[in-house]
N, C-alpha and C positions, 0 to 999 in steps of 0.2 A: 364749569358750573352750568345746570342744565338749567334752564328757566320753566319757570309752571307758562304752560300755553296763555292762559290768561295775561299775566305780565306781560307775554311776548304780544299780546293782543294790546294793549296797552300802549307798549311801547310802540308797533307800527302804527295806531290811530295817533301817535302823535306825528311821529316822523311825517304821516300821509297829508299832514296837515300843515306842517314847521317849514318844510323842503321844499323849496320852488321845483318845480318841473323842468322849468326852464335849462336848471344847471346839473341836473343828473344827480345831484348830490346824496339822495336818500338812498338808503341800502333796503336790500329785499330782505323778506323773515329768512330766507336761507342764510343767507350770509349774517343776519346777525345772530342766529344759533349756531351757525360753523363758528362763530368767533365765540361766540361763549362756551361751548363745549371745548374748546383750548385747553380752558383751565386757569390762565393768569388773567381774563378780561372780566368783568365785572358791571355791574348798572347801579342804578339808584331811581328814585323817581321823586316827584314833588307833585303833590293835589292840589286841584283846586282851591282848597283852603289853607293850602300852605303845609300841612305835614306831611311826613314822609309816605301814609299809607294810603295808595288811592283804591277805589272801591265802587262797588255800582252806582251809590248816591253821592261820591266824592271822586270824580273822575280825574285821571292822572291827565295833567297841564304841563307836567314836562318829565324830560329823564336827562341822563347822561350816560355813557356808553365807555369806560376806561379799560387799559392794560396798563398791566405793572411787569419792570422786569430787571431783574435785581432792586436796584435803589431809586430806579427812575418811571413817571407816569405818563402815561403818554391818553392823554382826550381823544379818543377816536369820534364820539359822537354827542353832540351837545346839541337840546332843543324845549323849544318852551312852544306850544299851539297858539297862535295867533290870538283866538280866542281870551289870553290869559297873559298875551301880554302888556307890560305898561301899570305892575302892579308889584314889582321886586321879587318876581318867583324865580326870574333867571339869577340874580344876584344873591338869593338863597338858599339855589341847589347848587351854583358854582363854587360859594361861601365854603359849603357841605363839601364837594366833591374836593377841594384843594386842605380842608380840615382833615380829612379822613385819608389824603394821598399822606400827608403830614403825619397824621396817627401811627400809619405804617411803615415809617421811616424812608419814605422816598427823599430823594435830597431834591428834584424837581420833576418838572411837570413840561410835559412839549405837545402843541398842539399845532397844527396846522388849517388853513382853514381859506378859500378862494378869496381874490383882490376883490376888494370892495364889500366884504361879506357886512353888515350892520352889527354881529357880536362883537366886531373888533374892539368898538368902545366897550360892553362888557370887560371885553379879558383886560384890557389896558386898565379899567377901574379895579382887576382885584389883584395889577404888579406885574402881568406879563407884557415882558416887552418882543418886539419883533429882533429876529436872528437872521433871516435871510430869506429868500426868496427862489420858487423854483421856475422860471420862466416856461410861460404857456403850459404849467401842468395838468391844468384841467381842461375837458373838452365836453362842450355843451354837448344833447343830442343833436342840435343845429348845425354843427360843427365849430365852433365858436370856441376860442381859446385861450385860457384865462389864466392869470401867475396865480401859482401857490404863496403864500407866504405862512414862513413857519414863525412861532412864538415860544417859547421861553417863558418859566415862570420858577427860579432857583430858589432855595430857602436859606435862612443863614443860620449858620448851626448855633 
């Protein structure tokens, strides 16, 4: 799935703004058109005023970034701009993105995301639980080294 440049513009004004610097975590527009050009990976977005379609006067406040493969979803990228949050936009496009894995017959959802990350209350609010942990898998550009911990979010048929 090739995305219109715009979207892609979209989605890095948010990333440029969600992503601390600190932890390296945000992805460049290369890599997240190599991943969408895949084929199995997919986005969404959420506006400032809460619907799906952002636009010059309705500017996108967050997205999400999934791959599906076979029956299972995997969250590669989740983020809400600073600016918008504290207002249920994350818990509305997360809502969206675990309804629409569901729509597709995925039987779950696994997402990963660094110790101490603040989403974690999120995902735990919509049933993901923690699965395990990858010791020291992230690395600041500081050099600074941080546990992965993976999550889990199964559905019951």
């Amino acid at each position: 799935m090739m995305a219109p440049a715009t979207e892609i513009d979209w989605l890095m004004a948010v990333m440029e703004t969600a992503f601390p610097p600190e932890y390296g975590e945000a992805w460049s527009r290369r890599q997240v058109c190599d991943a969408l050009i895949v084929g199995n990976c997919h986005y969404g977005f959420i506006a400032a005023d809460g619907t799906e379609n952002p636009s010059e006067t309705n500017p996108a406040a967050g997205f999400f970034m999934g791959r599906r493969i076979l029956d299972e979803e995997e969250l590669l990228l989740f983020a809400i701009a600073p600016a918008y949050r504290r207002r249920g936009l994350g818990h509305r496009l997360l809502a969206r993105f675990i309804a629409d894995a569901q729509d597709h017959g995925m039987t779950r959802i696994f997402l990963e995301m660094r110790r101490g990350n603040p989403a974690g209350f999120l995902y735990a609010a919509h049933g993901f639980r923690e699965t395990g942990i990858r010791p020291a898998y992230y690395r600041t550009p500081g050099g600074q080294r941080i546990d992965a911990v993976s999550h889990e979010l199964t559905f019951e048929d």
